[in-house]
N, C-alpha and C positions, 0 to 999 in steps of 0.2 A: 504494500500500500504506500502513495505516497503521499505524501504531507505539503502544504503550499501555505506560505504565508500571505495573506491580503492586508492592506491598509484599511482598516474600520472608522466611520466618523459617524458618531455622535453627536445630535443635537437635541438641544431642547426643544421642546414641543406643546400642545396643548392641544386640548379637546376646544371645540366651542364653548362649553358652559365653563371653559378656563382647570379645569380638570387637567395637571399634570400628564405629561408622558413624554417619552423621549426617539426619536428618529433615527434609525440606525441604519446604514447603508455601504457598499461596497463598491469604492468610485469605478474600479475597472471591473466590476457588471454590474454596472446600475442597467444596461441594456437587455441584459439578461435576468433582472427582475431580483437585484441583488441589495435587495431594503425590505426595510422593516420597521416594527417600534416594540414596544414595549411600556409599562408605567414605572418601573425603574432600571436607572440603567440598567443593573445585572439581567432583568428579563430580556431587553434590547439586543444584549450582547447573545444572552442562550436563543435568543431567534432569528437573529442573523447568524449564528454559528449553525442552525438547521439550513436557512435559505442559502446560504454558500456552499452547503454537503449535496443539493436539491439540484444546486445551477450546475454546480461542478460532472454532477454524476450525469446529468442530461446532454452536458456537451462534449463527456466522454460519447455517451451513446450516440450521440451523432458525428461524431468524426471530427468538430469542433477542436481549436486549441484554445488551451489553458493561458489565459492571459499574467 
């Protein structure tokens, strides 16, 4: 298996009714559907660590590179 590091960014966020949460996304595949949120960081970070395992493994199966 191999391992890849990505650059993660974090931002603050809010609900309309001003309600906390945080924006978390993956710049080199924000095209490949590489964001996310959460209501604290740490959630943020456990759901884009899911949506990068999701993107990665789909663009294995398509013949895609790994940016």
């Amino acid at each position: 298996m191999r391992s890849y590091t990505f650059k993660v960014v974090i931002e603050n966020d809010e609900f309309s009714d001003g309600t906390p949460a945080y924006h978390a996304y993956v710049p080199a595949l924000r095209d490949k559907g590489g964001s996310t949120w959460g209501h604290t960081v740490v959630e943020a970070l456990a759901n884009i660590h899911v949506v990068v395992g999701l993107a990665l493994e789909d663009m294995v199966e398509n013949g895609e590179p790994i940016p």
